[in-house]
C-alpha positions as CSV (number, residue, x, y, z in Angstrom):
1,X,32.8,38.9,-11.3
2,X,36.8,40.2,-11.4
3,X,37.2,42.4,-8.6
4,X,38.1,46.1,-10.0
5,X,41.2,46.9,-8.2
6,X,43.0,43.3,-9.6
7,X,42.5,44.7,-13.7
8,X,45.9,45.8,-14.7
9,X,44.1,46.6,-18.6
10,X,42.0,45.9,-21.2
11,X,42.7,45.1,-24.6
12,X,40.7,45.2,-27.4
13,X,41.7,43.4,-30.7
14,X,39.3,44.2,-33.2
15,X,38.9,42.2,-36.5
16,X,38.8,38.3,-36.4
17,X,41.5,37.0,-34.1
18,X,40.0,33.0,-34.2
19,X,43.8,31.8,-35.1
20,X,44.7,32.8,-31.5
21,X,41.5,32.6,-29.5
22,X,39.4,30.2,-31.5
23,X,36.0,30.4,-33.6
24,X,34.2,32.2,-31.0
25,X,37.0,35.0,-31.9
26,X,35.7,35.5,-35.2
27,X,34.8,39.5,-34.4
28,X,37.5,40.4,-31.9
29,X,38.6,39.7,-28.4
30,X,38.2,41.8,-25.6
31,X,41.2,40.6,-23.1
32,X,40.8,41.1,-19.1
33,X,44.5,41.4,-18.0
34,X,45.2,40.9,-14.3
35,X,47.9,42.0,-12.3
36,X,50.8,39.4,-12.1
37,X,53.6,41.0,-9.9
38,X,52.0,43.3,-7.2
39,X,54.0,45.0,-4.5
40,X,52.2,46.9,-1.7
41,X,48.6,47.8,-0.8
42,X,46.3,49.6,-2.8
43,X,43.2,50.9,-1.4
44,X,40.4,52.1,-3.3
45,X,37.0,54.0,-2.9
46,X,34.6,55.4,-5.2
47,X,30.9,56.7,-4.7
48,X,28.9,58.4,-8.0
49,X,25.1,59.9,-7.5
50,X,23.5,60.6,-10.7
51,X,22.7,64.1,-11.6
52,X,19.2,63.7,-10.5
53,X,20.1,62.7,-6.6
54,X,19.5,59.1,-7.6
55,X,21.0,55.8,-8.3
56,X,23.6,55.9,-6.1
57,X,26.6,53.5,-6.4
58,X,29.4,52.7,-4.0
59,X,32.7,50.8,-4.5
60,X,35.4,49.9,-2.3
61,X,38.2,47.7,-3.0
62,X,41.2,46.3,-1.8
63,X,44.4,45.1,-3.2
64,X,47.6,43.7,-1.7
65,X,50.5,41.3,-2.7
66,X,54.4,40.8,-2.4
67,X,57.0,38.2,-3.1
68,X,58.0,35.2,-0.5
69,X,60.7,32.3,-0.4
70,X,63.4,34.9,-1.6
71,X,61.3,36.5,-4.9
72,X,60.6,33.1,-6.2
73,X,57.3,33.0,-5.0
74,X,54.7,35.8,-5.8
75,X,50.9,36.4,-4.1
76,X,48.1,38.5,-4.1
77,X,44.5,39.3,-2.2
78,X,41.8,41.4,-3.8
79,X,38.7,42.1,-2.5
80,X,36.0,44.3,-3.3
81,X,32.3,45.4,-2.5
82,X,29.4,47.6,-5.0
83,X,26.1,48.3,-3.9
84,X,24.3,50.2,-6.3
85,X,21.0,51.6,-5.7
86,X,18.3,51.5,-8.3
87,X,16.7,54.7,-10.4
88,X,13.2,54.0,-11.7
89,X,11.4,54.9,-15.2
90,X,9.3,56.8,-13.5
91,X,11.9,59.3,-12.5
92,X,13.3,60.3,-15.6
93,X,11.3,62.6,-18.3
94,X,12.1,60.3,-21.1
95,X,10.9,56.9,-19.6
96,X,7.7,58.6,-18.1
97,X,5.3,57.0,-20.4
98,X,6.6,53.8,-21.8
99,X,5.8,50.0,-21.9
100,X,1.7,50.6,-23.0
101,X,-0.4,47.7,-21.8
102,X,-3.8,47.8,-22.9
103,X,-5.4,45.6,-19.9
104,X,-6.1,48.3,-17.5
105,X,-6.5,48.1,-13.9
106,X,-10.3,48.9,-14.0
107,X,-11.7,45.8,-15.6
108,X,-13.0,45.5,-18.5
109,X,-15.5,43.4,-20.6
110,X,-14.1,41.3,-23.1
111,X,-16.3,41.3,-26.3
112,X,-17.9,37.9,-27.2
113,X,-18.8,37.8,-31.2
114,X,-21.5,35.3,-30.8
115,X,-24.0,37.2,-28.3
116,X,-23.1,40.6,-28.0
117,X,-25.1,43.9,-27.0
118,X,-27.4,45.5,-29.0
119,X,-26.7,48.9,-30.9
120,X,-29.7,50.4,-29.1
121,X,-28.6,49.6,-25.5
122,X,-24.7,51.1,-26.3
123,X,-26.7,53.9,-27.9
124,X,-28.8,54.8,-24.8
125,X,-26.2,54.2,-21.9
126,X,-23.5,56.6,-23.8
127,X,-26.2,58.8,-24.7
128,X,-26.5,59.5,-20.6
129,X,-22.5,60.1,-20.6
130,X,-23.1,62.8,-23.5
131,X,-21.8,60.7,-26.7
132,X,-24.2,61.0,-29.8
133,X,-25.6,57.5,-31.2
134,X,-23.5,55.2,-33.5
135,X,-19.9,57.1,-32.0
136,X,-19.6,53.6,-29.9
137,X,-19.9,50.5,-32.0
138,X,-20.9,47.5,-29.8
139,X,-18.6,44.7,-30.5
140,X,-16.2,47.5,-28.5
141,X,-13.9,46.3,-25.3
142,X,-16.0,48.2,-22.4
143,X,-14.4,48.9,-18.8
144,X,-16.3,50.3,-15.7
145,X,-15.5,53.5,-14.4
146,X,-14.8,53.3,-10.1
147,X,-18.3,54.6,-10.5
148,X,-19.9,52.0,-12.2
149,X,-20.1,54.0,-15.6
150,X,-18.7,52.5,-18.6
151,X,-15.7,53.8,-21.1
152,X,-15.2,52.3,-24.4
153,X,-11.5,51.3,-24.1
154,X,-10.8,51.7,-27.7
155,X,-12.1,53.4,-31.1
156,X,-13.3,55.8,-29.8
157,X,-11.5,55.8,-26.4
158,X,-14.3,57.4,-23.9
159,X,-15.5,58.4,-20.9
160,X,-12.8,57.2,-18.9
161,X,-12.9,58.9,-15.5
162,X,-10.8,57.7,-13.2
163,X,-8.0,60.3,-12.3
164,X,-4.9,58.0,-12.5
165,X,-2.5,61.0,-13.4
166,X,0.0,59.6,-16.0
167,X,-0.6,56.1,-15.2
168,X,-3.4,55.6,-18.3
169,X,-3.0,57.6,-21.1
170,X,-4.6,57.6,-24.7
171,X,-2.7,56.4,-27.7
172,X,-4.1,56.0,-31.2
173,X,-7.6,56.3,-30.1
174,X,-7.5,53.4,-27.1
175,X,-6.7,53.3,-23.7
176,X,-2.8,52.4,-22.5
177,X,-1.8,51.1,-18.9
178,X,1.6,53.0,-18.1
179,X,2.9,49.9,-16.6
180,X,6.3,51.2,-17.5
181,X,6.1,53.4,-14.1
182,X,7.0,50.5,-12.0
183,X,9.8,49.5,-13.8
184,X,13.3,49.7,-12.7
185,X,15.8,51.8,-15.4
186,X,18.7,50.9,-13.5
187,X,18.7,47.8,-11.2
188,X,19.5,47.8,-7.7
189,X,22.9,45.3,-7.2
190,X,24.8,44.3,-4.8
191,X,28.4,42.5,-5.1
192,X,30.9,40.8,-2.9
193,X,33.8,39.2,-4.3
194,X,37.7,37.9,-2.8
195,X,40.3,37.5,-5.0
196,X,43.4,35.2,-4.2
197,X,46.5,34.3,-6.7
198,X,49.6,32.5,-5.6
199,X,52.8,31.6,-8.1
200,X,55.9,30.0,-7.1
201,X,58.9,29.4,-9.7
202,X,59.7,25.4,-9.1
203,X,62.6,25.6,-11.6
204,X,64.2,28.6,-14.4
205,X,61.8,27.7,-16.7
206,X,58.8,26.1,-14.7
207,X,56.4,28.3,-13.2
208,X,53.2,26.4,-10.9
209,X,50.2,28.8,-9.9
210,X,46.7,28.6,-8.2
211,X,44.1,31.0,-8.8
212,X,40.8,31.3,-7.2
213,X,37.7,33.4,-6.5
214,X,34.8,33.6,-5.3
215,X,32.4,36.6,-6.4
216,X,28.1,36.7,-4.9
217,X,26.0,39.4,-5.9
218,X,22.6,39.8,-6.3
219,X,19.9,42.1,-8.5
220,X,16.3,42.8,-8.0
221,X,14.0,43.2,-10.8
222,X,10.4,44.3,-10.7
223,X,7.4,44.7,-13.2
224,X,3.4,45.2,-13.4
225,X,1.1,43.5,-11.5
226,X,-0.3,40.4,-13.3
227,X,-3.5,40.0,-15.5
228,X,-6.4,37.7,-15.2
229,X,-8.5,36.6,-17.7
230,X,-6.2,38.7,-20.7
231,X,-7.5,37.8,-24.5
232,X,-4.3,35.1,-24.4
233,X,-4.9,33.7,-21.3
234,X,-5.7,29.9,-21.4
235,X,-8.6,29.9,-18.8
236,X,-10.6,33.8,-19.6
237,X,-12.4,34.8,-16.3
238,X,-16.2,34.5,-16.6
239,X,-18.2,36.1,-14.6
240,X,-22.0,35.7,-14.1
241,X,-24.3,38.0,-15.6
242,X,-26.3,38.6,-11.9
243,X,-23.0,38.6,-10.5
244,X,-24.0,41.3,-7.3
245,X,-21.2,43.4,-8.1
246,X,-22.1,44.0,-11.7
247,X,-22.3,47.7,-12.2
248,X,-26.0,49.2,-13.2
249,X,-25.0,50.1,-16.7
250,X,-23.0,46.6,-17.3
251,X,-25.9,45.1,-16.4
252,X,-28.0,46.6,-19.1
253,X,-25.6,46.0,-21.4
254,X,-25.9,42.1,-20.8
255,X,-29.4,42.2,-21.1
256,X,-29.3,43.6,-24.4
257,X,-27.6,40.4,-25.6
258,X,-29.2,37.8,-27.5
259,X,-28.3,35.0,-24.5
260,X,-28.9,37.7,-21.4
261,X,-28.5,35.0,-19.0
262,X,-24.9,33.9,-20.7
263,X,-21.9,34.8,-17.8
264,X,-19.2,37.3,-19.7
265,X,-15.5,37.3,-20.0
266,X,-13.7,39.4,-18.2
267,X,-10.0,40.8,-17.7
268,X,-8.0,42.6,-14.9
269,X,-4.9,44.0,-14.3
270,X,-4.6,42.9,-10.7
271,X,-3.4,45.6,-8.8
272,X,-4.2,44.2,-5.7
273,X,-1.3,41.4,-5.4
274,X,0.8,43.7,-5.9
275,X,3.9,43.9,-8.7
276,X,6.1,40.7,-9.7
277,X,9.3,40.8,-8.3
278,X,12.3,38.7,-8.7
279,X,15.3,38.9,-7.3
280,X,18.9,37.2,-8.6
281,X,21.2,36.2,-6.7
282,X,24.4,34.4,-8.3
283,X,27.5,32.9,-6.7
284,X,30.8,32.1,-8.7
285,X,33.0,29.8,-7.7
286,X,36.2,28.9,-9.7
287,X,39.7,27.6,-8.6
288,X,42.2,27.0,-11.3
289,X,45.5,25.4,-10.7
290,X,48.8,24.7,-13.4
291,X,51.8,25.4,-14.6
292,X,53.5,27.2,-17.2
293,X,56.8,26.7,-18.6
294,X,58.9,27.8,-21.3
């Protein structure tokens, strides 16, 4: 919140200091000097791109001050602008894969202990996709396919067909969303913030100031869409089991279930609403007024 231009240094006392600065100073201090005693105008501008062509940042800053009322009294303006632009996981090697959700966008089945399929009817629909009998055990998670087949999401992790590139992957024998793709790995900001400081010396010994700014900025943040119906969720998604949208193979697995006519619990990533976004946006305000003496 202290615009750039008005830092004169930074000091850095290591070790406990609390005799001076108090309990909270018990590992060091890290002092924020200002200039006191400007003359002139400074101007300032500074751009930076990373080395990919990304996350551009801009800064601009102002600084001017003087004496008046024959050196006794001393002032100074700073103000100063940064708008940062943001760089995304997705963009950098590293952070390609990260953040593994195992709710996947597909939907998926959630197993219910008390009534679920038979052997025989996991048997006979993986059979079709070319998995031998037993390979599937069925008190697995199973998701549909965009064309209605199933996949066992994990132990074994199969027949998932959907070509989402980098956005599901396998870990460990299961199924991971990528939800780290939407994330941001440096946050979009912008900041605005003035800068005034006015001292006048009443007597020798007897100094009285005023100091105030005022600093707004504001940051954007973004993650994965929601889930509905996830294994923590208060209120799980039930579906009915004649639901018309029930896939061909789902619905042979339901029927295989000692209660066929029982609805089933269900989860989602939904990627339909879109991602969650917030944005942050802060204003400072503080105004301080004393004096010093000696």
């Amino acid at each position: 919140t202290i615009p750039d231009s008005l830092v004169e240094n930074v000091e850095v006392i290591t070790g406990g200091a609390s005799a001076v600065y108090g309990s909270d100073a018990i590992a060091g201090v890290v002092n924020f000097r200002l200039k006191r005693d400007f003359e002139g105008l400074e101007l300032k501008a500074q751009y930076g791109v990373a080395e990919k062509g990304d996350g551009e940042t801009l800064q601009l800053s102002g600084l001017m001050g003087g004496g008046f009322a024959e050196d006794r009294g001393r002032a100074v303006l700073g103000l100063s602008y940064t708008d940062r632009k943001p760089v995304m996981m997705s963009d950098r090697d590293f952070f390609r894969i990260s953040s593994a959700s195992a709710n996947l966008p597909q939907g998926a089945i959630r197993p219910d202990a008390a009534n679920l399929p038979s052997q025989a009817a996991v048997n006979a629909i993986f059979a079709r996709y070319g998995v031998a009998p037993g390979v599937v055990p069925r008190s697995n998670t199973f998701g549909f396919n965009s064309d209605g087949t199933l996949f066992s999401a994990a132990t074994p992790a199969l027949n998932f067909r959907d070509d989402m590139g980098n956005l599901v992957f396998t870990l460990n024998n299961t199924y991971f969303y990528n939800t780290g793709q939407v994330y941001y790995l440096q946050l979009p900001l912008t900041r605005y913030s003035v800068f005034g400081r006015a001292s006048y010396d009443v007597t020798d010994s007897v100094e009285a100031y005023a100091q105030a700014y005022f600093t707004s900025y504001d940051a954007e943040t973004q993650i994965v869409a929601p889930v509905a119906g996830g294994a923590t969720a208060p209120r799980p998604l039930t579906v009915p089991y004649d639901n018309p949208f029930v896939p061909a193979d789902v619905a042979a697995l339901l029927a295989s279930r000692p209660n066929p006519t029982a609805p089933f619990l269900y989860t989602t990533r939904m990627n339909e609403v879109g991602l969650r976004v917030q944005s942050n946006d802060w204003n400072v305000h503080q105004l301080t007024v004393g004096a010093r003496g000696k």
